[in-house]
DSSP file (Angstrom, degrees, kcal/mol; ACC not computed):
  #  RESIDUE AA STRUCTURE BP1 BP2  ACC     N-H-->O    O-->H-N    N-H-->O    O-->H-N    TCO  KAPPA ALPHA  PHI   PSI    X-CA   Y-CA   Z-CA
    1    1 A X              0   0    0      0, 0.0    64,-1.8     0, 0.0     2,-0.5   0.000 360.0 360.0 360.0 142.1    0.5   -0.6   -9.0
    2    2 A X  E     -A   64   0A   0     62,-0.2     2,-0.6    60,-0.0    62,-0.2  -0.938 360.0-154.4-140.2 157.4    2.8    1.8   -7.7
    3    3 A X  E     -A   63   0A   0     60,-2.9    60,-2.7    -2,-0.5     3,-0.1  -0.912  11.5-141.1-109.8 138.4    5.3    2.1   -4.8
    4    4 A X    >   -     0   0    0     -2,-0.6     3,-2.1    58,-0.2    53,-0.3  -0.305  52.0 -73.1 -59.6 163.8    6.7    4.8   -3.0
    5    5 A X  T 3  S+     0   0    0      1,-0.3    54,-0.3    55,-0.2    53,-0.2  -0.471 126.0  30.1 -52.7 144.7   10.5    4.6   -2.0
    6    6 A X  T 3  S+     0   0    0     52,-2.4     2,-0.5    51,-0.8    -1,-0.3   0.366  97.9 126.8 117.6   7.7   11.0    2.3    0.6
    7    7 A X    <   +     0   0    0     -3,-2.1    50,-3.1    51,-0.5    -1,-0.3  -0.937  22.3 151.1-115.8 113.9    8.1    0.2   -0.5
    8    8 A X  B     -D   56   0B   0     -2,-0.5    48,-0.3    48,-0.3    75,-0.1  -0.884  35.3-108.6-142.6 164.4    7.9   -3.2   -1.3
    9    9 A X        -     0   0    0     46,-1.5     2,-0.1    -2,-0.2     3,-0.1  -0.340  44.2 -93.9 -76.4 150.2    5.2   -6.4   -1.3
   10   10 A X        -     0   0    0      1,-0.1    72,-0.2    72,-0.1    -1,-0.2  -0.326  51.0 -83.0 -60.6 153.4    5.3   -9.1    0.9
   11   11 A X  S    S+     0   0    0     70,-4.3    69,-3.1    71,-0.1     2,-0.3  -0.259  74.2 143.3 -77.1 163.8    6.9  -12.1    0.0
   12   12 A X  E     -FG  53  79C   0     41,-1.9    41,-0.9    67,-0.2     2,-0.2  -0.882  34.5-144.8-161.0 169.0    4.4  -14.0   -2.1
   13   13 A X  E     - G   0  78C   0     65,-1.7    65,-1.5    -2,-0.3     2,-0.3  -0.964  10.9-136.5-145.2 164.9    3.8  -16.4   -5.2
   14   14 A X        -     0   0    0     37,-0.3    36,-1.9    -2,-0.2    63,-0.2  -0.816  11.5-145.4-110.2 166.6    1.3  -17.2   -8.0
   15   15 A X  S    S+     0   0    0     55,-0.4    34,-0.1    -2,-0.3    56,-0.1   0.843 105.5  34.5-105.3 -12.4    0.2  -20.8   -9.0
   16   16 A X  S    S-     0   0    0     54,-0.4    33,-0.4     1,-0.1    -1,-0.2   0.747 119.5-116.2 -84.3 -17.4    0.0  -19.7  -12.6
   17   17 A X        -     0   0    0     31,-0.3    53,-0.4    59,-0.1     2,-0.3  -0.009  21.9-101.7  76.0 147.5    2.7  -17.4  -12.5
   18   18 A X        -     0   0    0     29,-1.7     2,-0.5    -4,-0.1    51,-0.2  -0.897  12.4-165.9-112.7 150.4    3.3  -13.5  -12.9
   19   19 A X  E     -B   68   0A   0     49,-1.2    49,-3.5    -2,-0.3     2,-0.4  -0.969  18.0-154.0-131.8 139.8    4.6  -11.2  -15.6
   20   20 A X  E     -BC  67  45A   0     25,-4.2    25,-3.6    -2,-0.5     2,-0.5  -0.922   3.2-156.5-128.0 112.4    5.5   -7.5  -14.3
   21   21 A X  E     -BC  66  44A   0     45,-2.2    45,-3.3    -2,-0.4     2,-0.5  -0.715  11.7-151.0 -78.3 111.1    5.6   -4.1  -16.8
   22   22 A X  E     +B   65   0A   0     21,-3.4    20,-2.4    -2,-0.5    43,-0.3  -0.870  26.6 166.5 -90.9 144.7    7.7   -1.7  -15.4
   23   23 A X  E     +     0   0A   0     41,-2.4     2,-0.4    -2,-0.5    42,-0.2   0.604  60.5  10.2-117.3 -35.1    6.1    1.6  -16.6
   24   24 A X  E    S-B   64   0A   0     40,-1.8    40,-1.8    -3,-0.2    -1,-0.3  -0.948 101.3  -5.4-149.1 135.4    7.8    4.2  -14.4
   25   25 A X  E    S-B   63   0A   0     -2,-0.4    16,-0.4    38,-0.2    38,-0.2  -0.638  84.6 -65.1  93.9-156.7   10.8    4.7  -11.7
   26   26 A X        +     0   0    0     36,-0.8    32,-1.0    35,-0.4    14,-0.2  -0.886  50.1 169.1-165.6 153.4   12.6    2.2  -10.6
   27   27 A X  E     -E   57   0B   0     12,-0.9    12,-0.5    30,-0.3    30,-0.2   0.255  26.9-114.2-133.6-165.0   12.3   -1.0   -8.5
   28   28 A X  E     -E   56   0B   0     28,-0.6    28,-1.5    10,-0.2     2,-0.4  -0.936  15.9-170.0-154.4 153.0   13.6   -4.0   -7.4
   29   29 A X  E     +E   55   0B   0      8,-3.2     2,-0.4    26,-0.2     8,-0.3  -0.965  14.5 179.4-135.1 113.5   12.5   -8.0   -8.0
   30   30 A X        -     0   0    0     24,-4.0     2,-0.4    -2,-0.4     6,-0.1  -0.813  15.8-157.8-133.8 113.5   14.0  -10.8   -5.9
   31   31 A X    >   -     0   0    0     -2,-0.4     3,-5.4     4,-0.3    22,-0.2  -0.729  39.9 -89.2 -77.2 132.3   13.4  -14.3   -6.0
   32   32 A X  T 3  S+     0   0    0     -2,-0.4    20,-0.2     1,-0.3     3,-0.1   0.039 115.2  13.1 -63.8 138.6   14.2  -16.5   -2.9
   33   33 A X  T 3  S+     0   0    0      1,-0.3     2,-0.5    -3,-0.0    -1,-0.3   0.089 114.4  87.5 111.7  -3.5   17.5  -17.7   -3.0
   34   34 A X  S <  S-     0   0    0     -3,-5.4    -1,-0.3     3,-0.0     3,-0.1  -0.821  82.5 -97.8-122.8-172.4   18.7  -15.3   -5.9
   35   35 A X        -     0   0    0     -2,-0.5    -4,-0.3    -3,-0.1    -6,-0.0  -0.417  46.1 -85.9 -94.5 174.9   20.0  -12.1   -5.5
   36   36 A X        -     0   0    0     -6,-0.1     2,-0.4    54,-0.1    -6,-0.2  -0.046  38.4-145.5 -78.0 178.4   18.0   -9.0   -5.9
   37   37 A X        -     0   0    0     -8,-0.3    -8,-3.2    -3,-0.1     2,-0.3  -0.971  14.4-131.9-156.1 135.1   17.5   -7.3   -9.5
   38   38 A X        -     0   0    0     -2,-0.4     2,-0.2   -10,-0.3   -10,-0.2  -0.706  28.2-153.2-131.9 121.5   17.3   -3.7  -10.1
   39   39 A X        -     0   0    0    -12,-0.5   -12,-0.9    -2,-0.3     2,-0.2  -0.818  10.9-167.0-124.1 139.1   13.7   -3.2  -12.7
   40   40 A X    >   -     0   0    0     -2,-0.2     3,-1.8   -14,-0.2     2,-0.4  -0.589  41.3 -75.2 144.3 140.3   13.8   -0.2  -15.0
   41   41 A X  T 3  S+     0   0    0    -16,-0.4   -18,-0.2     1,-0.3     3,-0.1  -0.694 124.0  29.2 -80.6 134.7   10.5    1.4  -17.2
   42   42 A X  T 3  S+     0   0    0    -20,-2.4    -1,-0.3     1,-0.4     2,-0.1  -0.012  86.2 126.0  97.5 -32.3   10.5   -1.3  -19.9
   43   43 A X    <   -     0   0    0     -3,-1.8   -21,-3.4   -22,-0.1    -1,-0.4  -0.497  46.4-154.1 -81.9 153.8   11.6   -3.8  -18.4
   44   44 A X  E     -C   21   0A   0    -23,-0.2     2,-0.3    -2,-0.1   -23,-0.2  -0.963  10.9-170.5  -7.8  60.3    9.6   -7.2  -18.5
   45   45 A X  E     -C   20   0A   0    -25,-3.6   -25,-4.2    -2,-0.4     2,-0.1  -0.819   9.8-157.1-128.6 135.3   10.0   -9.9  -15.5
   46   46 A X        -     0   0    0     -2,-0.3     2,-0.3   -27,-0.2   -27,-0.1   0.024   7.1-170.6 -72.7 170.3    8.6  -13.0  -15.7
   47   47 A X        -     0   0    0    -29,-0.1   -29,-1.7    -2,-0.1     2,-0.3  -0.476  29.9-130.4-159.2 128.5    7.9  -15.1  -11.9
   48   48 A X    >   -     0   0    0     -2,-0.3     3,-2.5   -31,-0.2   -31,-0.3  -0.738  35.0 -71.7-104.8 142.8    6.9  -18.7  -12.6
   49   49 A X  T 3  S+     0   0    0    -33,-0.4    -1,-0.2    -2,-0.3   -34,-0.2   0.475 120.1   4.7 -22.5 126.7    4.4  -20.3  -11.4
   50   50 A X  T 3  S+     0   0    0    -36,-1.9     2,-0.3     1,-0.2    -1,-0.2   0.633  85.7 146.5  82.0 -11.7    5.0  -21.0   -7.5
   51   51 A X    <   -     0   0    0     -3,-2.5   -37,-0.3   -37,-0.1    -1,-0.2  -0.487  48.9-130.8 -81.7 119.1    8.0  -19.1   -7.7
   52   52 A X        +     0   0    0     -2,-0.3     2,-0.2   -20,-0.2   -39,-0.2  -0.491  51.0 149.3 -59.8 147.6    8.5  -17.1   -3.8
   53   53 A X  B     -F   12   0C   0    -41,-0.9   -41,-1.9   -22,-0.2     2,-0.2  -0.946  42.0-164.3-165.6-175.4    9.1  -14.1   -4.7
   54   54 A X        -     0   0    0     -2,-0.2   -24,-4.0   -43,-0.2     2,-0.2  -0.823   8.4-178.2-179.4 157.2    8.7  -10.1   -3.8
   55   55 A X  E     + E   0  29B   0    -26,-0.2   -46,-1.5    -2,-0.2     2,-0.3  -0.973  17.6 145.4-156.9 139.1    9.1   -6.7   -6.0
   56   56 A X  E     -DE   8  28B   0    -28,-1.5   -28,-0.6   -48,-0.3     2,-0.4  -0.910  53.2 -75.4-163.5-159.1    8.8   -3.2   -4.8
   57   57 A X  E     - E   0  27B   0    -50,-3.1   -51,-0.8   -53,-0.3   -50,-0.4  -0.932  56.5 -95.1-112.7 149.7   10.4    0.3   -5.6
   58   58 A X        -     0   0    0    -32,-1.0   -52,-2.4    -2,-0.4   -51,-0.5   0.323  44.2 -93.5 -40.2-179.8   14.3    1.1   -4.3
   59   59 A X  S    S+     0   0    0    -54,-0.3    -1,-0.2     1,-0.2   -54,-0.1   0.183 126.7  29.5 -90.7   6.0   15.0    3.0   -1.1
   60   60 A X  S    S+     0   0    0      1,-0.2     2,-0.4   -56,-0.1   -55,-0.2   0.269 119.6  62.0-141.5  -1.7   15.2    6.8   -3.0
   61   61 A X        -     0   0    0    -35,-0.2   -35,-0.4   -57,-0.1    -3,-0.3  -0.900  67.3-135.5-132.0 119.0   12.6    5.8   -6.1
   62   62 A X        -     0   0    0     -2,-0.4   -36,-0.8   -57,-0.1     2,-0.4  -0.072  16.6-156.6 -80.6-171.5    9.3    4.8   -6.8
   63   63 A X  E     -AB   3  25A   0    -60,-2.7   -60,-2.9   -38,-0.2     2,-0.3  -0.890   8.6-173.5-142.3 143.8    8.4    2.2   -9.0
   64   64 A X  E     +AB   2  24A   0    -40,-1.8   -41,-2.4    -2,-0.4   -40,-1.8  -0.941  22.0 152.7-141.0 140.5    5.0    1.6  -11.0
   65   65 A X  E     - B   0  22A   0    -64,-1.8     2,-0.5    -2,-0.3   -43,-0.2  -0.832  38.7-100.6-132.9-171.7    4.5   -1.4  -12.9
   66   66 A X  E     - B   0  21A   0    -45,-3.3   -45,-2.2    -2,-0.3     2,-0.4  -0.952  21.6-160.8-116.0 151.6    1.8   -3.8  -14.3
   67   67 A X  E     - B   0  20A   0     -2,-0.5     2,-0.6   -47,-0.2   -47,-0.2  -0.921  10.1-179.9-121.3 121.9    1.1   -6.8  -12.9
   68   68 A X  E     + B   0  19A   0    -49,-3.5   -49,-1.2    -2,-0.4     2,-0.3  -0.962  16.4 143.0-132.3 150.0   -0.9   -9.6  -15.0
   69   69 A X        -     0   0    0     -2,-0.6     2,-0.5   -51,-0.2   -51,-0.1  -0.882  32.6-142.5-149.1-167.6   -1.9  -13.2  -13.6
   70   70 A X        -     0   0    0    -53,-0.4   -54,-0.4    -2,-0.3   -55,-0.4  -0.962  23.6-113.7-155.0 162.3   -4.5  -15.3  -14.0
   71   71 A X        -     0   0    0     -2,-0.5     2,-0.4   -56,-0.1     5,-0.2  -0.867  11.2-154.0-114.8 161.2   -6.1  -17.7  -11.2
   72   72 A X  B >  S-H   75   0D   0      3,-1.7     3,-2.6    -2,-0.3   -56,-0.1  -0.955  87.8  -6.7-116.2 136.0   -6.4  -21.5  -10.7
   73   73 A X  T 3  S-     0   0    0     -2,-0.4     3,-0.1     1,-0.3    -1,-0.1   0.727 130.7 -53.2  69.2  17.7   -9.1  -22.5   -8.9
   74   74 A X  T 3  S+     0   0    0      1,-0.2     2,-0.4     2,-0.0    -1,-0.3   0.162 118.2  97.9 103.0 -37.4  -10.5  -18.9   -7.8
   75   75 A X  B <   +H   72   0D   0     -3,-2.6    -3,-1.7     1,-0.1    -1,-0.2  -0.801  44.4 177.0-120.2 144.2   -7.1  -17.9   -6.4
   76   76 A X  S    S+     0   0    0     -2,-0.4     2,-0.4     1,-0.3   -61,-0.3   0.395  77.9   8.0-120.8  -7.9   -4.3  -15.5   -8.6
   77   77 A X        -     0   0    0    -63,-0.2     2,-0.4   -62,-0.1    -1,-0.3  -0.974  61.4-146.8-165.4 158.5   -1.2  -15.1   -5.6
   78   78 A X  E     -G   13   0C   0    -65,-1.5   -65,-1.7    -2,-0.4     2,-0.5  -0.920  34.1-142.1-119.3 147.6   -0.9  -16.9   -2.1
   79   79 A X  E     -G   12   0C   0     -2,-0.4   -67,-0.2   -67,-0.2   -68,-0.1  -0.946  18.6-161.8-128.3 165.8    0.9  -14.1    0.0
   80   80 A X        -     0   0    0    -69,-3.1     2,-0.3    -2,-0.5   -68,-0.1   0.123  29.0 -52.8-107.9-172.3    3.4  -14.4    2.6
   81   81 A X  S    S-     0   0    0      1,-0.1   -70,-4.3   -71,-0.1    -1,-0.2  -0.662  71.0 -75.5 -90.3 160.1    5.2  -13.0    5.5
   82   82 A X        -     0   0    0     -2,-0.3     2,-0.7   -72,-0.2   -71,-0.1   0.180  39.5-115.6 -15.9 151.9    7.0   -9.4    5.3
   83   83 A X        -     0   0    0    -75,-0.1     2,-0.2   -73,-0.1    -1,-0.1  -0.987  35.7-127.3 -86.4 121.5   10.0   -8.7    3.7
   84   84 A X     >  -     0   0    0     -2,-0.7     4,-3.4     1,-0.1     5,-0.2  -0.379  14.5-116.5 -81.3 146.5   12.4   -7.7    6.1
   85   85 A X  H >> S+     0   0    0      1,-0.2     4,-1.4     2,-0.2     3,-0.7   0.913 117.8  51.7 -56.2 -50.5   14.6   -4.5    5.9
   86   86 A X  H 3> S+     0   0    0      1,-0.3     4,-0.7     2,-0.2    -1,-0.2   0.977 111.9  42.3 -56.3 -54.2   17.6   -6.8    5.7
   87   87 A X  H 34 S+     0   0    0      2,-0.2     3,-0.6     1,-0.1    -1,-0.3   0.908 116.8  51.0 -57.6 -17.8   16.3   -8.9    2.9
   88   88 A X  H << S+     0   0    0     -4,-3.4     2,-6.1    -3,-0.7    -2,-0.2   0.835 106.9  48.9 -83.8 -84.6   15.1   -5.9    1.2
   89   89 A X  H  <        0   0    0     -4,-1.4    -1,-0.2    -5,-0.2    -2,-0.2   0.391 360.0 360.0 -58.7  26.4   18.4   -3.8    1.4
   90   90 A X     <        0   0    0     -2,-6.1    -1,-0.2    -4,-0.7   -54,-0.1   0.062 360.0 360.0  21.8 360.0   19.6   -7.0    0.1
């Protein structure tokens, strides 16, 4: 997947969990209630199961990563409302 600047997912969760490959640019990953985290090509991020979350590319860089999950029951991410430009310019 990739984002343009300014671009990020809604907030969102998986019931198995997510792992994210960053392959190119650079991003951002924030789960609710911690602060936001600045993702790099290499880097590796984990989102447990259930875990609210949202990941997109900074405000001057896009971001590409991989995404892998798996479903329970049929379903791999329950998605959420917006991120809002405050919680995004964190």
């Amino acid at each position: 997947m990739t984002f343009e600047p300014g671009a990020r997912s809604a907030w969102h969760f998986h019931p198995l969990g997510q792992t994210l490959i960053v392959t190119q640019g650079c991003g951002w990953v924030q789960s609710e209630g911690q602060t936001r985290v600045e993702i790099r090509p290499g880097d590796v991020v984990w989102c447990p199961p259930n875990e609210r979350h949202w990941h997109g590319a900074t405000s001057t860089t896009g971001m590409s990563h991989i995404a892998i999950q798996e479903a329970l029951d049929g379903k791999v991410v329950e998605w959420l409302e917006k991120v809002s430009d405050e919680q995004y310019e964190g």
